[in-house]
PAZAPA-4460 file (N, C-alpha, C; in steps of 0.05 Angstrom, whole numbers, plus 32768, in hexadecimal, padded with zeros to 4 digits):
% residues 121
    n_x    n_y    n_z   ca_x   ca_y   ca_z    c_x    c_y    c_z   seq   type   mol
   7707   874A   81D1   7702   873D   81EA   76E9   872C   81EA     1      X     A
   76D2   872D   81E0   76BA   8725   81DD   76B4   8720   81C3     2      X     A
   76AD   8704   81B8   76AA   86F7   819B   7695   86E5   819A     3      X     A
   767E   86E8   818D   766B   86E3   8188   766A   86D6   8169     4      X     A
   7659   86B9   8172   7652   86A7   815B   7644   869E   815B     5      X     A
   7635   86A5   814B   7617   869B   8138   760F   8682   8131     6      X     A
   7604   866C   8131   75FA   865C   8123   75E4   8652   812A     7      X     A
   75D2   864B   8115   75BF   863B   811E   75A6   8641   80FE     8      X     A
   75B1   8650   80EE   75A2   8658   80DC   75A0   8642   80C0     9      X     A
   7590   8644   80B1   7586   8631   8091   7572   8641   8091    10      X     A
   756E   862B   807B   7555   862F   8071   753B   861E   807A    11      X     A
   7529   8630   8083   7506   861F   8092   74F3   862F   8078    12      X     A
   74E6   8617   807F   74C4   861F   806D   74B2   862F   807B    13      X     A
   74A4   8640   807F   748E   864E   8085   747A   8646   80A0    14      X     A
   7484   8647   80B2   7476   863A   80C6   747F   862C   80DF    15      X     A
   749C   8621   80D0   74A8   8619   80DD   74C1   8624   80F6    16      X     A
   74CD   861C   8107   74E5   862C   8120   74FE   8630   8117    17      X     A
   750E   863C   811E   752C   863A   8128   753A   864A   8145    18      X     A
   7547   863C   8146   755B   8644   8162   7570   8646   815A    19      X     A
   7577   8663   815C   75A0   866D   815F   75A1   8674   816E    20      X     A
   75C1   866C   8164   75CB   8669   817C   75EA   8676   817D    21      X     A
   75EB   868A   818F   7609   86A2   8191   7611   8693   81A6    22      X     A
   762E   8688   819A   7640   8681   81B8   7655   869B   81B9    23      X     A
   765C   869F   81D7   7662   86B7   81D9   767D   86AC   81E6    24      X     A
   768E   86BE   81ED   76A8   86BF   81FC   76B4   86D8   8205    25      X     A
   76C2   86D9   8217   76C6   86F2   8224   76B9   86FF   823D    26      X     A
   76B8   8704   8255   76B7   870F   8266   7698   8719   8262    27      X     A
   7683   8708   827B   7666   871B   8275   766A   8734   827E    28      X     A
   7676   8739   828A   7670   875D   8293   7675   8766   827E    29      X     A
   7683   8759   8262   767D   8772   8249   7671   8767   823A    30      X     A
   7653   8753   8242   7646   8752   8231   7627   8753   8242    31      X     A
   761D   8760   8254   760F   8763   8262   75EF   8758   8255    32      X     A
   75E8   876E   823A   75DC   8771   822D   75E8   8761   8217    33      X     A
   75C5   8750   820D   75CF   8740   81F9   75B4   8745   81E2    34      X     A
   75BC   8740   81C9   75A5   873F   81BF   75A9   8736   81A3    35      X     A
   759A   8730   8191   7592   872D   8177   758B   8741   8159    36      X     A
   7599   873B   814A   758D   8754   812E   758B   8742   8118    37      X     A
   7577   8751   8108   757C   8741   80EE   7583   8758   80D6    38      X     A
   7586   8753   80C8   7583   8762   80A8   7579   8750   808F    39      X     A
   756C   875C   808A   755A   8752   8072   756C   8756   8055    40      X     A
   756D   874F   803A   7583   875F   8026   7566   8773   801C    41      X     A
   757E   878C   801B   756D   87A4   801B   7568   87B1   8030    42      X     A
   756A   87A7   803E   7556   87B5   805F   756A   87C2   806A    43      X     A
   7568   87D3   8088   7572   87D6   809D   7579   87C1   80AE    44      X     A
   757E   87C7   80C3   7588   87A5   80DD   757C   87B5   80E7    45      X     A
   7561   87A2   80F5   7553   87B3   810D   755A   8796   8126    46      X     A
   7552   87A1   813A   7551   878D   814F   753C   8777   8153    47      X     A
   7543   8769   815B   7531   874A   8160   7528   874D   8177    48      X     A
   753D   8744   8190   7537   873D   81AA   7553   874A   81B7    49      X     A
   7552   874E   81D8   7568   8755   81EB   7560   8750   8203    50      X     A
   7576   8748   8205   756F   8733   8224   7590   874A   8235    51      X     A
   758B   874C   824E   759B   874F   8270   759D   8731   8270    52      X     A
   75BA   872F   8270   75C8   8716   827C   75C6   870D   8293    53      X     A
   75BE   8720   829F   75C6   8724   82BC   75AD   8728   82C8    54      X     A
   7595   8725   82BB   757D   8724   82CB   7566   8719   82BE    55      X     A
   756B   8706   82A7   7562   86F4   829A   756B   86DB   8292    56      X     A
   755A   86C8   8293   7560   86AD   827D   7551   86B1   8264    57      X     A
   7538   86BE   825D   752E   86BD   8248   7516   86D3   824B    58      X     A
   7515   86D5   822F   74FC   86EE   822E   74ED   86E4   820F    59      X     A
   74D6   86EC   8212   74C3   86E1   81FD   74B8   86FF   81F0    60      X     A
   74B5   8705   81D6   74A1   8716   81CF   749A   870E   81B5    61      X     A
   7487   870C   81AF   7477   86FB   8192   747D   86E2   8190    62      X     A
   748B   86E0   8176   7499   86C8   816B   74B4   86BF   8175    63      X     A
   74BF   86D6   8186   74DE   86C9   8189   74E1   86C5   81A2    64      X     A
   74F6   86B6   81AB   74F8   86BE   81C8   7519   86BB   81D0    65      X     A
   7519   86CE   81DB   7543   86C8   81E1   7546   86BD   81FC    66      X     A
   755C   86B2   81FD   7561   86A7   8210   7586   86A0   821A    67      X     A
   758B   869E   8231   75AD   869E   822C   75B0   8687   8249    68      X     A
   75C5   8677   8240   75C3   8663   8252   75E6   866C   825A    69      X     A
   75EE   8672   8271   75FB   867F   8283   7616   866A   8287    70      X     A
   760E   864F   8285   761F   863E   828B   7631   863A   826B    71      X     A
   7621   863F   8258   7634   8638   8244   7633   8655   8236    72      X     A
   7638   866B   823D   763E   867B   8234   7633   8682   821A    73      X     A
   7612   8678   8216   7609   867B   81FB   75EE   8687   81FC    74      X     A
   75E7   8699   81E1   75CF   86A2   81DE   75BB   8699   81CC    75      X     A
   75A5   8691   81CC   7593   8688   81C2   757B   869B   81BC    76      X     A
   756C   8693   81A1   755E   86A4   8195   7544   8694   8186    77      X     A
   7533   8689   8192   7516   867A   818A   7501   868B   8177    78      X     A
   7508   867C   8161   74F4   868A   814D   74DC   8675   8145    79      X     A
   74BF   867C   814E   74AA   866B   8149   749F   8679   8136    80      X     A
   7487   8668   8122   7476   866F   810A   7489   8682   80FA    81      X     A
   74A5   8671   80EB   74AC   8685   80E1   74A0   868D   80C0    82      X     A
   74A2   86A6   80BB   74A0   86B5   80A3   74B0   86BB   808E    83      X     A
   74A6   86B4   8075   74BB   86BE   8063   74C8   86D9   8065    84      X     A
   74B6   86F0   8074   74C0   870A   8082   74D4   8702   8099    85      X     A
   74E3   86F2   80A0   74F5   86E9   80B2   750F   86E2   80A9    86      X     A
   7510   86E5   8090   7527   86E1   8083   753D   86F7   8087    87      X     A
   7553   86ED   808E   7566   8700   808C   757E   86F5   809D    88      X     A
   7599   870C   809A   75AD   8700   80AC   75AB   8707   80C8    89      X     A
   75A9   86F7   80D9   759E   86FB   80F3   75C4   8702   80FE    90      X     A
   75C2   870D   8116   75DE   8718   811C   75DB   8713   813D    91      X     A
   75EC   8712   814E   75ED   870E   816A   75FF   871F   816D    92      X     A
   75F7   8739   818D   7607   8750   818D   7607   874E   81AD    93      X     A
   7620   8760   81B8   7617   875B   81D4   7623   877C   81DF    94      X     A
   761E   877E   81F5   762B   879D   8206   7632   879A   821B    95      X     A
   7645   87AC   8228   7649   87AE   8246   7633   87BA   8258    96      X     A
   761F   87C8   8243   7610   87DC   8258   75F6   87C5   8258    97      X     A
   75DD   87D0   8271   75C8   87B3   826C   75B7   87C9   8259    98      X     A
   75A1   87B0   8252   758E   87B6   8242   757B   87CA   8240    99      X     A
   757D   87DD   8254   7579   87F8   825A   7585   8812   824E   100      X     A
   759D   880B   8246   75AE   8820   8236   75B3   8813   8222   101      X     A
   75B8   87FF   821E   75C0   87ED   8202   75A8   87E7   81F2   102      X     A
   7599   87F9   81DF   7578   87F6   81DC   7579   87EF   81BC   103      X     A
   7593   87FB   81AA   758B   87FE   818C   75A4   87EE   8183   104      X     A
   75A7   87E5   8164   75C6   87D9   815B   75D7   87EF   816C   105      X     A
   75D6   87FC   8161   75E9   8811   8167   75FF   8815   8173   106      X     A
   75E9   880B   8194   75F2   880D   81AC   760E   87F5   81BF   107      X     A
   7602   87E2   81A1   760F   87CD   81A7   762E   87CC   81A3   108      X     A
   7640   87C0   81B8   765B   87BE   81A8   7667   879F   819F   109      X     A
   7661   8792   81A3   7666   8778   819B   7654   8776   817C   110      X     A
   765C   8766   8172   764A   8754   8157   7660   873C   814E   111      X     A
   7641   8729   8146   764D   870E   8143   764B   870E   811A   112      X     A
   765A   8701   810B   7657   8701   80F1   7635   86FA   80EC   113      X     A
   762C   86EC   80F8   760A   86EF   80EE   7604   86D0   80E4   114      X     A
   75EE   86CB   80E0   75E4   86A7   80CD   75D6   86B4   80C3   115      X     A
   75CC   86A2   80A4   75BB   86AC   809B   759D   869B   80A1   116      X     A
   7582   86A7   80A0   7571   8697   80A8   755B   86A1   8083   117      X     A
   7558   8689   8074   7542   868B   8061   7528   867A   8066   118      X     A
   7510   868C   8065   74F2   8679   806C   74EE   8679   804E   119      X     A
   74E3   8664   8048   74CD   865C   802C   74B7   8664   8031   120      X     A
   74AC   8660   8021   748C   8668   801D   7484   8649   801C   121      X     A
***
């Protein structure tokens, strides 16, 4: 019911931004909760950012900031001063429940195939 797609990822040098971007489809009431993961090769997928659809346009913490524009059914993900520690496949996930109960991957039931994002040194 709900299909999520990724793009917006390459390769940036050390310093420099990117914006992805999950277009979504399917009914918001089952995607209330929206948010961002990455995985590093080797690593775990920890979480980025999560945004309430439903009581946000955007949220900032450090370097990233998400954001979801309502009219075109898409989520956005602002990455400033990036790091060669920023590398990885970034993933766009979404839930029926809000961002109160939907806190870890886990929790999530949607996932989009992912972009990959590589910083240089």
């Amino acid at each position: 019911q709900v299909q999520l797609v990724e793009s917006g990822g390459g390769s940036v040098q050390a310093g420099g931004s990117l914006r992805l971007t999950c277009a979504a489809s399917g009914s918001t009431y089952s995607r209330r909760c929206m948010g961002w993961f990455r995985q590093a090769p080797g690593k775990e997928r920890e979480g980025v950012a999560r945004i309430d659809i439903t009581r946000y346009v955007q949220s900032t913490t450090g370097r990233n900031t998400i954001s979801q524009d309502s009219a075109k059914n898409t989520l956005y993900l602002q990455i400033n001063s990036l790091k060669p520690e920023d590398t990885a496949v970034y993933y766009c996930a979404a839930d029926p429940s809000s961002c109160d109960y939907a806190r870890n991957g886990g929790d999530f039931r949607y996932w989009g195939q992912g972009t990959q994002v590589t910083v240089s040194s």
